[in-house]
Structures are given as C-alpha cells and as structure tokens.
Backbone as CSV, one residue per row, in Angstrom:
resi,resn,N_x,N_y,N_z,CA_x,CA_y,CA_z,C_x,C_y,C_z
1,UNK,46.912,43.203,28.102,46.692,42.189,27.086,47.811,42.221,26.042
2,UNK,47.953,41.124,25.057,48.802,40.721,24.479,48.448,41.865,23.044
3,UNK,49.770,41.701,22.210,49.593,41.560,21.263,50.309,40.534,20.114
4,UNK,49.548,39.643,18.919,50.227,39.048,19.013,49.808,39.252,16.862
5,UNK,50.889,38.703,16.481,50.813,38.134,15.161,51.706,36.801,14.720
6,UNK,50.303,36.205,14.027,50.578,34.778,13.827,50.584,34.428,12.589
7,UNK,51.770,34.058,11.979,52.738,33.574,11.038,52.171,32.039,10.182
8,UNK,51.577,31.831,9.186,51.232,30.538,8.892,52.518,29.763,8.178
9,UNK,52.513,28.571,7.925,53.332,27.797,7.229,53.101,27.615,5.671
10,UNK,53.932,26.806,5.505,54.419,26.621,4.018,53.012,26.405,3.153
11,UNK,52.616,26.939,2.066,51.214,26.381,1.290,50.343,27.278,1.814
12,UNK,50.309,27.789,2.995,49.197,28.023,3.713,48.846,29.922,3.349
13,UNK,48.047,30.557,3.699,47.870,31.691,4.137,47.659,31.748,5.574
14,UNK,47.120,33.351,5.737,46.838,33.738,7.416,45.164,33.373,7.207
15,UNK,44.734,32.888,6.249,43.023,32.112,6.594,43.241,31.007,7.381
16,UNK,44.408,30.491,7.656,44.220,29.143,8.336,43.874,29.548,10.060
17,UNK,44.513,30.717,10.357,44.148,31.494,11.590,42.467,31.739,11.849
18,UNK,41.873,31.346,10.908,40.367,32.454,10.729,39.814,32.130,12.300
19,UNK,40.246,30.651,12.348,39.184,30.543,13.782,40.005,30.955,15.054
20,UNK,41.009,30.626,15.586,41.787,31.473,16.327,42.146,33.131,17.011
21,UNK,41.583,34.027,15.395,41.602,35.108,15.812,40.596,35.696,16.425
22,UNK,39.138,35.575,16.438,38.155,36.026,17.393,38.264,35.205,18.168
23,UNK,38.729,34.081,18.700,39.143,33.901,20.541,40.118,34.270,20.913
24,UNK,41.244,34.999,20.274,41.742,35.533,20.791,41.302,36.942,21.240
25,UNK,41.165,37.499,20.121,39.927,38.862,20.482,39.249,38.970,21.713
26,UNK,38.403,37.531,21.851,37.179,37.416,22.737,38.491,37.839,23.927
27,UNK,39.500,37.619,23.907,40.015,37.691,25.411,40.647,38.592,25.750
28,UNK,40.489,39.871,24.991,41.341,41.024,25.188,42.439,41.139,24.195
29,UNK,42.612,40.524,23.051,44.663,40.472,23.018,44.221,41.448,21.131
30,UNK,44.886,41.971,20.706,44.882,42.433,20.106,45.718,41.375,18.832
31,UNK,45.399,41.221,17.957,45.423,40.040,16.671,45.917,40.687,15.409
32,UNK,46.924,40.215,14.515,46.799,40.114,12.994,47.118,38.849,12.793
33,UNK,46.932,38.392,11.151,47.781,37.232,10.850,47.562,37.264,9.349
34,UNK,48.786,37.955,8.869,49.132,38.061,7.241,49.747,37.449,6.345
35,UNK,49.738,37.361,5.294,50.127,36.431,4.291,51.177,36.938,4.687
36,UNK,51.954,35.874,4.003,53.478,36.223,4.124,53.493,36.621,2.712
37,UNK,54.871,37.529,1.788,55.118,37.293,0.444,54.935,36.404,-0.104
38,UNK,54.644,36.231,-1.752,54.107,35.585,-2.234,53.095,35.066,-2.873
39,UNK,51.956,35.653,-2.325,50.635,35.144,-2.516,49.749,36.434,-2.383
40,UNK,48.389,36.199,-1.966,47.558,36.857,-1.909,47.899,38.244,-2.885
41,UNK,47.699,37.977,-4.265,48.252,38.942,-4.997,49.581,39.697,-4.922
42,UNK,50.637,39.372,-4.176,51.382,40.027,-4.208,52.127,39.468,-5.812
43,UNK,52.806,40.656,-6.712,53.459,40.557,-7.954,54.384,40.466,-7.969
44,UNK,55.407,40.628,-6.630,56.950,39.748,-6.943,57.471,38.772,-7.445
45,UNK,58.342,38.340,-8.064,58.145,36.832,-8.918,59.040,36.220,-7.555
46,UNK,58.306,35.039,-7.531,58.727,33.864,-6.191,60.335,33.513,-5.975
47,UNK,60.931,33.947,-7.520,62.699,33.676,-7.660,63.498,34.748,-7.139
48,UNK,62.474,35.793,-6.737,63.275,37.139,-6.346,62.837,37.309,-4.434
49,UNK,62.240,36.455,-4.065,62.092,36.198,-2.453,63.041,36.114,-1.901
50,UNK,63.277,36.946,-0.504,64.012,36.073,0.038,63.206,35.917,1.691
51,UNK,63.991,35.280,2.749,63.923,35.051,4.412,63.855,36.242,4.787
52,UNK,64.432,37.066,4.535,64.181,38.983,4.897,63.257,39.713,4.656
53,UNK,62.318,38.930,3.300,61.034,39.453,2.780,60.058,39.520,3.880
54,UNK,60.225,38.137,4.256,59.364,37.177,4.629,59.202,38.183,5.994
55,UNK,60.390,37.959,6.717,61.054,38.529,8.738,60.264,40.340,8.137
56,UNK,60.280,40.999,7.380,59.611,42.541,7.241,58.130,42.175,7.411
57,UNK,58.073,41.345,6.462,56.601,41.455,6.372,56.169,41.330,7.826
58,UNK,56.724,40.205,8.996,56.421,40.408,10.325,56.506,41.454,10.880
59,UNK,57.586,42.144,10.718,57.472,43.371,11.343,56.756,44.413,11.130
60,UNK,56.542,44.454,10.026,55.433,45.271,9.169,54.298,45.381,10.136
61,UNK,54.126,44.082,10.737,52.535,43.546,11.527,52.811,43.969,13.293
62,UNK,54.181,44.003,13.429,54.134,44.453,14.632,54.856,45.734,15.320
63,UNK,53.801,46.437,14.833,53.966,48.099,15.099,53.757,48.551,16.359
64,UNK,53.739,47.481,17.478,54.308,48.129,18.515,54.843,46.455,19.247
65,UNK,54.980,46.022,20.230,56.414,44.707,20.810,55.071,44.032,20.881
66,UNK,55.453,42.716,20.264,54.541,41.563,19.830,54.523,40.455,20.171
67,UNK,53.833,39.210,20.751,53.843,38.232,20.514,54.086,37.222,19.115
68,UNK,55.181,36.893,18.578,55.334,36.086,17.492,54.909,35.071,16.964
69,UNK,53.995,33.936,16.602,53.673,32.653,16.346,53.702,32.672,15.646
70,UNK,54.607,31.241,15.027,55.089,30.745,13.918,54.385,29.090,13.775
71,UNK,53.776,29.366,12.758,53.346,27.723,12.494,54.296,26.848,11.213
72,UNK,54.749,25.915,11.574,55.412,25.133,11.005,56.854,25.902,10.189
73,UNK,56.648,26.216,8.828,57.437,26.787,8.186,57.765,28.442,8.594
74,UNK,56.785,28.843,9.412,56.832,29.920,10.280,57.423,30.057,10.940
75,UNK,58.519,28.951,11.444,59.380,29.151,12.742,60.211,30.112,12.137
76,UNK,60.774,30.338,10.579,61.994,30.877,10.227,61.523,32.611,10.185
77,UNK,60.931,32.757,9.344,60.752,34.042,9.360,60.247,34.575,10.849
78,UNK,59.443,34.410,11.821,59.409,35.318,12.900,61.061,35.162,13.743
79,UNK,61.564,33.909,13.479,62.846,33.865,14.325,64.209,34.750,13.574
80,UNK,64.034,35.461,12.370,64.472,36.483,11.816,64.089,37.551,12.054
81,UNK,63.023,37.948,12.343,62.508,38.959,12.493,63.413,39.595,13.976
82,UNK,62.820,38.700,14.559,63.574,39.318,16.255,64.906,39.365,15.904
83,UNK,65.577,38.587,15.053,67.041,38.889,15.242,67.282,40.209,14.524
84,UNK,66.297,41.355,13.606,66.543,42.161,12.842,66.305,43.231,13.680
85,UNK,65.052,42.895,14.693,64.153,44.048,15.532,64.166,43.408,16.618
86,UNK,64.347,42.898,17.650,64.172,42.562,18.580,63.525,43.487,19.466
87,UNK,63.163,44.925,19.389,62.216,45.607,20.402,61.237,45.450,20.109
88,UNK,60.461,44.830,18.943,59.594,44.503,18.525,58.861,43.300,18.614
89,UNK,59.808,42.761,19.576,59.346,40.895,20.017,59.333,40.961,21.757
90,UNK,58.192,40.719,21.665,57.991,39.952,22.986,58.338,38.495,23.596
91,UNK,57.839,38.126,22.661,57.879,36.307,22.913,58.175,35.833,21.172
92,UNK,58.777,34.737,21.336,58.688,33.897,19.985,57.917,32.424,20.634
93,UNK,56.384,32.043,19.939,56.193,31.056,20.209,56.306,29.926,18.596
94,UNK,56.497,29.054,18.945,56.837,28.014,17.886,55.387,26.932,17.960
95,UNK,54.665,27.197,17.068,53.836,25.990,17.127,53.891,25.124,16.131
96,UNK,54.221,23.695,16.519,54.985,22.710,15.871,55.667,23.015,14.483
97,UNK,56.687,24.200,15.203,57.123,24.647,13.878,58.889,23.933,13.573
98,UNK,59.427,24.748,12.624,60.592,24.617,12.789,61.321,25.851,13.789
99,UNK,62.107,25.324,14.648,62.986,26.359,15.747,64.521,25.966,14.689
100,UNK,64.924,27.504,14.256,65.705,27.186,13.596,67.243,27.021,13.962
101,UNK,68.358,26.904,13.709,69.705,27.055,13.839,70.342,27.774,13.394
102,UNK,71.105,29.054,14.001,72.115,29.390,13.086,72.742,29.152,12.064
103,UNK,72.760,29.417,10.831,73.653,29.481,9.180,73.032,28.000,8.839
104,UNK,71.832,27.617,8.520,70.992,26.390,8.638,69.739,26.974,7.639
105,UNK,69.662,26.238,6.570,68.113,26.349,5.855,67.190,25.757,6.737
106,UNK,65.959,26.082,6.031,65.173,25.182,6.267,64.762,23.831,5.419
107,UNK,65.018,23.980,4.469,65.316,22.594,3.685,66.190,21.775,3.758
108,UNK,67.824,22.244,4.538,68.445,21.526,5.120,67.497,20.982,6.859
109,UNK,67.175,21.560,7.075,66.844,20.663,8.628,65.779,20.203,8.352
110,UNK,65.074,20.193,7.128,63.752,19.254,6.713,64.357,17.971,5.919
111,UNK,65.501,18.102,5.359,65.839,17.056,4.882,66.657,15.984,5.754
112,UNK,67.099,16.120,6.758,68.080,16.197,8.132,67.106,15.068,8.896
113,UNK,65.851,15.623,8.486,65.134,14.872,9.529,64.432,13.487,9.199
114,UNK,64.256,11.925,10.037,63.836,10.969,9.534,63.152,10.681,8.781
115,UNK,61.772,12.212,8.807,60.917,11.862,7.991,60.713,13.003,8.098
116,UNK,61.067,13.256,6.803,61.194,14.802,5.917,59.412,15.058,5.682
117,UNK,58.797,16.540,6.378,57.831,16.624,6.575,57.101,16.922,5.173
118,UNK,57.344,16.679,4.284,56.877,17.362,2.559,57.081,15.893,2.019
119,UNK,58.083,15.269,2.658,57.740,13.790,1.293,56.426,13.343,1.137
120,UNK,56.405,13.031,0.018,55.359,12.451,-0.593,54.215,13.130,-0.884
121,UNK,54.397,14.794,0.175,53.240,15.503,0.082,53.177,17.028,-1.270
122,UNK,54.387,17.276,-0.963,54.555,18.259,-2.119,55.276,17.653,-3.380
123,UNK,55.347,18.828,-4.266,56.244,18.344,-5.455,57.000,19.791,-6.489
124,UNK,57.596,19.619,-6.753,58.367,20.992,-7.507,57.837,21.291,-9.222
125,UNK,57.247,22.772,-8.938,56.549,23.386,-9.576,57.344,24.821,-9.746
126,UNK,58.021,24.686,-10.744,59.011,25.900,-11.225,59.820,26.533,-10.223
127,UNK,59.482,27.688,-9.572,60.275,28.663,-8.589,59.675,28.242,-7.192
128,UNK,58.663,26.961,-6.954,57.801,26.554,-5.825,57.612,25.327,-5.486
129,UNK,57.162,24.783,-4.526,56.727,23.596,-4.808,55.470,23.762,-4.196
130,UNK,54.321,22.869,-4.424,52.706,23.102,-4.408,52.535,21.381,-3.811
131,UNK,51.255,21.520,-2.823,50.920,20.210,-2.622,50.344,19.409,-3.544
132,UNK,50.775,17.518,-4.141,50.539,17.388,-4.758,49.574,16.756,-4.750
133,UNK,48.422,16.965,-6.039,46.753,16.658,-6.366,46.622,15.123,-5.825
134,UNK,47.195,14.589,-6.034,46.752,13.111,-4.978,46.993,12.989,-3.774
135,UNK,47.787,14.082,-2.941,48.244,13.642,-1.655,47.663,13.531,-0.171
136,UNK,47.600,12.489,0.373,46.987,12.574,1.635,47.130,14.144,2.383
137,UNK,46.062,14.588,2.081,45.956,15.994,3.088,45.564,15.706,4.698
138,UNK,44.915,14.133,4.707,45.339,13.640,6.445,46.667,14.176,6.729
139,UNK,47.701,14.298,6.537,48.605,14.433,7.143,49.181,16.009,7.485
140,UNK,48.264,16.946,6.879,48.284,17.873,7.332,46.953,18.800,8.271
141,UNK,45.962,17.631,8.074,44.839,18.319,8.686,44.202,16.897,9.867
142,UNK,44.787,15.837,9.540,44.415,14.759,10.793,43.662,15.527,11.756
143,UNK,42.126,15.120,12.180,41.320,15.373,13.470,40.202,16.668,12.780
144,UNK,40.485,16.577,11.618,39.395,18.003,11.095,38.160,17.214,10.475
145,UNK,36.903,18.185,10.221,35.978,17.392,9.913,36.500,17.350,8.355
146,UNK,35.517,16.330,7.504,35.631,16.403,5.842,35.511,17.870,5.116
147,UNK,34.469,18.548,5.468,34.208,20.037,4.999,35.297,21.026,5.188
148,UNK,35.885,20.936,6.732,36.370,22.112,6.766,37.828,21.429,5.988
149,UNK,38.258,19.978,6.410,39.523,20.040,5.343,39.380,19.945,3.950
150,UNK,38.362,20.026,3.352,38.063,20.465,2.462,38.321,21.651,1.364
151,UNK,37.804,22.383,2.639,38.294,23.857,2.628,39.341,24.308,2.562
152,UNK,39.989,23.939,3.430,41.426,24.034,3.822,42.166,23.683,2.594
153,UNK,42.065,22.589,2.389,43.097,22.503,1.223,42.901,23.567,0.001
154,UNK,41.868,23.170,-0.267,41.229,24.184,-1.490,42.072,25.878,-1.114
155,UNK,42.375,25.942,-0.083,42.613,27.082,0.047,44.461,26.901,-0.062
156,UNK,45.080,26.281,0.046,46.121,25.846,-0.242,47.093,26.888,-1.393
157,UNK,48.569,26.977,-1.309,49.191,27.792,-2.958,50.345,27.516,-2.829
158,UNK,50.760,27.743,-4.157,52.136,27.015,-4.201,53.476,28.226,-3.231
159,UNK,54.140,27.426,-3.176,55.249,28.011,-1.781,56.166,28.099,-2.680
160,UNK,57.143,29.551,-2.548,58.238,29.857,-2.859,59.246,28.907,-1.964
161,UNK,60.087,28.385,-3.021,61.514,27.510,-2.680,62.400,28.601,-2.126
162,UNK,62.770,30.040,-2.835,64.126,30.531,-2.341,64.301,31.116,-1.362
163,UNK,63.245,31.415,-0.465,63.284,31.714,0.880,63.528,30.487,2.365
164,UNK,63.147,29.373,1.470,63.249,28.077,2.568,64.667,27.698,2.039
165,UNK,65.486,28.022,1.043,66.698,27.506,0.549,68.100,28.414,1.169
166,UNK,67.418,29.280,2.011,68.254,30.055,2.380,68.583,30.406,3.472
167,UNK,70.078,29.880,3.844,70.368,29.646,5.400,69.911,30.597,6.358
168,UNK,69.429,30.685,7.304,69.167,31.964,8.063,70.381,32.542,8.993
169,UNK,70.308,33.402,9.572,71.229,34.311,10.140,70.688,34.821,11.352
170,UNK,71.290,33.850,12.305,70.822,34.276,14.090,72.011,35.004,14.748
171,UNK,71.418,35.681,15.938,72.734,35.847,16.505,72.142,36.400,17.999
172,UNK,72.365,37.365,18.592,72.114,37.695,20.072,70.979,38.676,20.004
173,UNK,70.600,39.145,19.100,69.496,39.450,19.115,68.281,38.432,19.153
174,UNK,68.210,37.449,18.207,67.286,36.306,18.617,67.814,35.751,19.567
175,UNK,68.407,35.347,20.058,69.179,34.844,21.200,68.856,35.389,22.526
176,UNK,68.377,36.508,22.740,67.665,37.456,24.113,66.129,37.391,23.644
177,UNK,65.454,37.157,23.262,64.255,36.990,23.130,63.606,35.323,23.926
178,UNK,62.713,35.484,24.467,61.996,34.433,25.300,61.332,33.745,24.142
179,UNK,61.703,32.523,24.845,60.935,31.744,23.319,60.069,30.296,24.200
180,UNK,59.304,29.830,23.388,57.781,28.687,24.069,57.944,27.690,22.588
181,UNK,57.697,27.084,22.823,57.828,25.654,22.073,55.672,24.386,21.989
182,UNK,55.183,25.070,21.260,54.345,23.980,21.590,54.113,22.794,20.603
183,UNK,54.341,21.431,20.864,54.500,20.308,20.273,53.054,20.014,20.632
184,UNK,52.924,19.218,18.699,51.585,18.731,18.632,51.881,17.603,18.916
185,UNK,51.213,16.297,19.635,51.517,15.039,19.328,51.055,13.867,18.671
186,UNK,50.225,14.765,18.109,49.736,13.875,16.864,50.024,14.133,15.634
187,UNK,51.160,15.115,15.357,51.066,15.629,14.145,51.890,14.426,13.080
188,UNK,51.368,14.557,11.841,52.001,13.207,10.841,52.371,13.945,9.999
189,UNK,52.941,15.620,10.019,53.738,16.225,9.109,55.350,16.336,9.696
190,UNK,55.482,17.334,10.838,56.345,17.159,11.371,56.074,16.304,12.487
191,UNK,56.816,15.233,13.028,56.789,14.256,13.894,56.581,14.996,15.220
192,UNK,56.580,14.277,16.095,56.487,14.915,17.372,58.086,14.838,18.351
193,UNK,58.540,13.752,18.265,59.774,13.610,18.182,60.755,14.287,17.773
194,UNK,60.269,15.074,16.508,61.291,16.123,15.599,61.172,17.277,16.331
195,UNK,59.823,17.870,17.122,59.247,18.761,17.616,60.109,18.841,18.866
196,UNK,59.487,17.497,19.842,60.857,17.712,20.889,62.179,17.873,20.714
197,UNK,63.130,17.629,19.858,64.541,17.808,19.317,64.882,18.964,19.864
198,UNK,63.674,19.566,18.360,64.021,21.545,18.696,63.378,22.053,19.649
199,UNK,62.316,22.085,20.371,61.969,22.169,21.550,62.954,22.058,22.876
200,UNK,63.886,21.662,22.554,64.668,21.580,23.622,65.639,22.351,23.942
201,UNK,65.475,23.488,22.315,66.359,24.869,23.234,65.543,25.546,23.554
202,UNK,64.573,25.171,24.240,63.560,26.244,25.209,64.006,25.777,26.585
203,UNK,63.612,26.783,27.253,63.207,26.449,28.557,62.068,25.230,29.165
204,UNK,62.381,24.433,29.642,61.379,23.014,29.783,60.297,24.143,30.562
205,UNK,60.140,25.015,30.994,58.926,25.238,31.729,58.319,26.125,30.789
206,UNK,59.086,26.457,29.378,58.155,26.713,28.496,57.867,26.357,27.312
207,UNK,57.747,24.656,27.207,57.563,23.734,26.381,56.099,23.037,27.013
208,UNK,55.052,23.016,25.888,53.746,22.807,25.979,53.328,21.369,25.091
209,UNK,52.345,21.010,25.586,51.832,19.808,24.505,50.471,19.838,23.964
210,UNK,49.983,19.717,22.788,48.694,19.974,22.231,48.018,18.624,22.024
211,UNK,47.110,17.737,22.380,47.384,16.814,21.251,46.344,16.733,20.217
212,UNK,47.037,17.410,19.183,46.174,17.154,17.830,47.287,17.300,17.065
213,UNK,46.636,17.167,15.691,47.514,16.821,14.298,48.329,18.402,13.989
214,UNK,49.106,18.396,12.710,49.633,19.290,13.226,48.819,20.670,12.244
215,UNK,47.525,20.776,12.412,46.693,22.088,12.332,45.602,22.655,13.440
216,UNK,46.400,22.636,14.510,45.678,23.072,15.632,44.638,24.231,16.021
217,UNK,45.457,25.271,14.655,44.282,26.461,14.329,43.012,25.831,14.279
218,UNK,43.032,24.694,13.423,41.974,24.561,12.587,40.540,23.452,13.736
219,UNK,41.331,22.418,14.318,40.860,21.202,14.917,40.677,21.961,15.903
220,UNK,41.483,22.403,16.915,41.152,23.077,18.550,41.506,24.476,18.558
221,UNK,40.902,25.351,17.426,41.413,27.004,17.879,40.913,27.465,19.149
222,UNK,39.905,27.305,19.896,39.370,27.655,21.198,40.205,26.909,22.324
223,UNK,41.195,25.544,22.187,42.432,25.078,23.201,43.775,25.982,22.748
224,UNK,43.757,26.475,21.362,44.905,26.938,20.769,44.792,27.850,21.899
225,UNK,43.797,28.899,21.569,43.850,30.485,21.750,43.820,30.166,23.456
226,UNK,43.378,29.705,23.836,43.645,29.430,25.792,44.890,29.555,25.627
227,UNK,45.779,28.469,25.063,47.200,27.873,25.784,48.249,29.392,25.098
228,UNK,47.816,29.981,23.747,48.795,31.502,23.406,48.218,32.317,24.645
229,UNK,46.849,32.268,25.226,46.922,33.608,26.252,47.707,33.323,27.209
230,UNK,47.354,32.399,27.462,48.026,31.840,29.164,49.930,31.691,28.893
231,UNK,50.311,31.661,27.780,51.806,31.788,27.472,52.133,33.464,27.764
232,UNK,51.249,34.172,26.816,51.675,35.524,26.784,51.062,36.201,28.058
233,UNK,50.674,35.041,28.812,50.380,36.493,30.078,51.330,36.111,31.077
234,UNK,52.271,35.335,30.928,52.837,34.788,31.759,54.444,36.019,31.434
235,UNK,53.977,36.475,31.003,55.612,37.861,30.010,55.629,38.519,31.225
C-alpha cells in the first residue's frame, strides 16, 4: 500500500482533505494532509515565507518515499519538494493544480493565463491575499451541497503572497520523479483547458479526468480516493 500526503491549495487548509482521508485509509494506504506554513497557528509572519518553507513542511510529512498530491496552488510546493529530496517521492500527482516550470512563479503562470484563476475571487490584504466577502465561492466549490460549502468557505484564511511570488527552482531531481496529472472538467477556478496545457508534460497514459468542479476532495472524495489508489498502485 501507498503512502501518500496531500498538499491543499491557496486559502485552504488540510480540512479540505477531511473526507478523502478515511477512504483512503479504508483501502490500506497510509495518509497525512497538513497545513502548509502559515496558518493553523503557526507565528511566522507571512513576509518572512518562503517556497522552501512550504517543499519542508512536505517533507516533514514524508518520513519514509511518498505519494505527493498537490491541489491547485499545491502543485508548487510538493514539485519542490522532490527536487530537494527526491528519495522521498514516489509519485507527484497534480490535482487540477498548477504543474510548474522551471525559474517561473506562480503568480506569473496565474497571470499568463486567460483567465487568471483568483480574479475577481481574491483581493490583497497586507502580506496576503484572502477571498473576497462577496465572492462567488461557486467557483471554487461548484457541485457541493449549500451546507458543506458553507463550511468550506467559513473555513477558508488568508494566503501568504511571498511564497507564490517566488520563482521556483527545478532541475533533475524533479525531473526523474513520475508524475500524473488529474484534470477536473468542470472546474471554473482553474479552467480545464489551462489544466490540459500543463498536463501535457505528463505522460498521456498518466493524465486522468474527474468531472467535477475544481474541489473534488469535497464533491467526489470516494471517486477521488479510487482514482489516487489505482494511480499509486500502478508504481
């Protein structure tokens, strides 16, 4: 069985995992999924973050060779991580995340793209930017009931800027690591279109399709947690 730790995106914590991790459990695989820096009480001030914080804290979680999942803003830090530790990565899976580029922010390839996945939805709040109080949260939870996106948002925090402002650094260490691509196709944060782009430095036989919005934890964690076993048993 696997082991795997799963990486949430921008705003988010590792509660967005809550339903995901006992089916994965249920199937043998051994699970974490931790805040990244930042939040959950951590006292660093958000201006002193960086992408390296972020890539430890993964490794931190995978104390022995891991399955990686990265959701959305998650693509960057686990795809650092392997390039720091790579005996420590098994797989990098990307769920409709960003797959990043060499010497490339992530705010450059969010801004790069037709439809920059934060317009209209966030807004800049000192050293962060936080989702803003009027904004369609359809577009990050599309296909969930009222309660649980409810929840969800409520559970929401503001995101450190200087870790997404800061180009990352790949090289042959991420570069030898097996990597899976799964595109949501309904998602109305990052497009699906944007998804295939970067999806396409995978291997086509390990590029997947979900179709729900782009919080799949949340809408289908029992299709999620099938399609991560059946990826990671395929290692």
């Amino acid at each position: 069985m696997a082991r795997f730790v799963l990486i949430h995106g921008a705003c988010h914590t590792g509660w967005c995992w809550h339903q995901v991790v006992p089916e994965l459990l249920a199937r043998g695989h051994h699970v974490t999924a931790p805040d990244l820096p930042g939040r959950g009480g951590d006292p660093r001030p958000h201006d002193s973050l960086t992408l390296d914080d972020y890539a430890r804290c993964v490794l931190d979680h995978a104390e022995q060779p891991s399955v990686l999942v990265g959701h959305s803003a998650g693509g960057f830090p686990i795809s650092r991580a392997a390039e720091l530790d790579p005996r420590r990565v098994t797989r990098l899976i990307y769920l409709c995340a960003f797959l990043p580029r060499d010497d490339a922010s992530l705010l450059e390839m969010a801004n790069a793209m037709p439809e920059p996945p934060l317009k209209g939805l966030a807004r800049r709040q000192g050293e962060d930017y936080a989702m803003d109080d009027g904004a369609d949260d359809t577009r990050f939870y599309h296909g969930l009931p009222e309660a649980l996106r409810a929840e969800a948002r409520s559970r929401l925090c503001p995101e450190p800027m200087a870790p997404h402002s800061e180009k990352i650094r790949l090289g042959p260490n991420w570069q030898s690591r097996p990597r899976s691509y799964i595109r949501c196709t309904e998602d109305l944060t990052i497009s699906p279109d944007a998804q295939a782009e970067m999806a396409r430095s995978c291997d086509p036989k390990d590029r997947y399709d979900m179709p729900t919005g782009h919080s799949p934890f949340l809408s289908d964690p029992e299709g999620l947690a099938a399609l991560l076993s059946r990826i990671a048993e395929d290692l």
